[in-house]
VEXDREN-2710 file (C-alpha; in Angstrom, 1 decimal):
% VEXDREN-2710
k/r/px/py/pz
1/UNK/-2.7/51.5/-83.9
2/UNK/-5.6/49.5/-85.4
3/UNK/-5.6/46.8/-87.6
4/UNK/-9.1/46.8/-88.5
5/UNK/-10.9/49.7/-90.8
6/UNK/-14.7/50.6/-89.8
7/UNK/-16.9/49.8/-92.5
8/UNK/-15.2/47.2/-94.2
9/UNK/-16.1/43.4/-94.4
10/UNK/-13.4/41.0/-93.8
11/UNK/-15.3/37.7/-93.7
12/UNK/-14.3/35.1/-96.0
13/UNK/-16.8/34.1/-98.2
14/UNK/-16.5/32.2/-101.7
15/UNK/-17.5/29.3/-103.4
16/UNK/-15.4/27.0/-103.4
17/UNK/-16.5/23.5/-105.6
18/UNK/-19.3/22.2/-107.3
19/UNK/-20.0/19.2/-108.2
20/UNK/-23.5/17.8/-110.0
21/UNK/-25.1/17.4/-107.3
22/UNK/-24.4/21.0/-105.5
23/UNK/-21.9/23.3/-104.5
24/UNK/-20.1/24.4/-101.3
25/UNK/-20.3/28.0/-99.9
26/UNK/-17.4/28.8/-97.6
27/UNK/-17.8/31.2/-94.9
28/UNK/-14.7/32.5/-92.8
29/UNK/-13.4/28.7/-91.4
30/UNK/-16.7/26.9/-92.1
31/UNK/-18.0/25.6/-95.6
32/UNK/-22.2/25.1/-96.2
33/UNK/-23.4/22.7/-98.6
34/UNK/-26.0/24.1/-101.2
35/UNK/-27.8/21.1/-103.3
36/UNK/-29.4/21.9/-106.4
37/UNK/-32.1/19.0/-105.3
38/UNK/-33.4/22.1/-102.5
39/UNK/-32.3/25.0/-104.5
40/UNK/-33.3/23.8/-108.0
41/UNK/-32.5/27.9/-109.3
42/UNK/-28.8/26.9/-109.4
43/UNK/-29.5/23.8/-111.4
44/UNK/-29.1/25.0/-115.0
45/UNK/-27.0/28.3/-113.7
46/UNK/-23.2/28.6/-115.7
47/UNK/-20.1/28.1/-113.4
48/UNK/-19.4/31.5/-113.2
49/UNK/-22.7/32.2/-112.0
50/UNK/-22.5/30.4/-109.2
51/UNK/-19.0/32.0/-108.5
52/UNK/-20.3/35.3/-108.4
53/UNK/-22.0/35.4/-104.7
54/UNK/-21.8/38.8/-102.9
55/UNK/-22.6/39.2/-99.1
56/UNK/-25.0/41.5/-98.3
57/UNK/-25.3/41.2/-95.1
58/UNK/-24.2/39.1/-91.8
59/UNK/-25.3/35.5/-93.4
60/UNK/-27.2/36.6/-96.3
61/UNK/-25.8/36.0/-99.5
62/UNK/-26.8/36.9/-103.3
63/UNK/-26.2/35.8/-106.4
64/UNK/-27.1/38.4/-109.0
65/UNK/-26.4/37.2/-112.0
66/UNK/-29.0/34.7/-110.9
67/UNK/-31.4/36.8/-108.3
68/UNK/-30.8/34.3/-105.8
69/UNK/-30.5/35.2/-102.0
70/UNK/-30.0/32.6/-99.2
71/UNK/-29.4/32.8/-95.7
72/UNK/-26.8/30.6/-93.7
73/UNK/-29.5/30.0/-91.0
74/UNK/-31.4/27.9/-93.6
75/UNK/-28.5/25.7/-94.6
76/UNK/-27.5/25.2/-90.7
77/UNK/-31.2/24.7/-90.0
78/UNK/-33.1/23.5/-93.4
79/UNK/-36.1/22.0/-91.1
80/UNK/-36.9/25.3/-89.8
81/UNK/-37.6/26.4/-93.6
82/UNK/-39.7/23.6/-95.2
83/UNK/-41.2/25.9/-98.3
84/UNK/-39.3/25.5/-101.1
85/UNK/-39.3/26.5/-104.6
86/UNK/-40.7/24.1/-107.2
87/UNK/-40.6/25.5/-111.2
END
């Protein structure tokens, strides 16, 4: 007997407080912090907004109500992605 179903993500992913300066993204055991002075988007977005993150793939994650994507590699590693947006 298997306990794990093909197909199916179990990864824990939420966010889980924000504060005016960012927000914390938790992914299974390990939380990423997201600050709204690099991801200015987020700035003026609703809490609920920001609560609604889906994973679409293995470290990818999207906002829609926001149509915001971000990858964990660029919060482990933000010098490896120096573009960022400016309004």
């Amino acid at each position: 007997m298997s306990l794990s179903l093909d197909g199916i993500n179990i990864s824990l992913s939420e966010v889980t407080n924000i504060t005016h300066l960012g927000f914390w993204l938790l992914v299974d055991d390990k939380e990423y912090f997201v600050p709204f002075q690099d991801y200015p988007a987020f700035l003026n977005a609703n809490i609920s907004q920001i609560y609604n993150v889906q994973e679409t793939g293995p470290g990818q994650y999207y906002w829609p109500d926001l149509d915001i994507d971000i990858e964990l590699d660029a919060l482990e590693n933000p010098e490896q992605y120096p573009l960022q947006f400016r309004p």
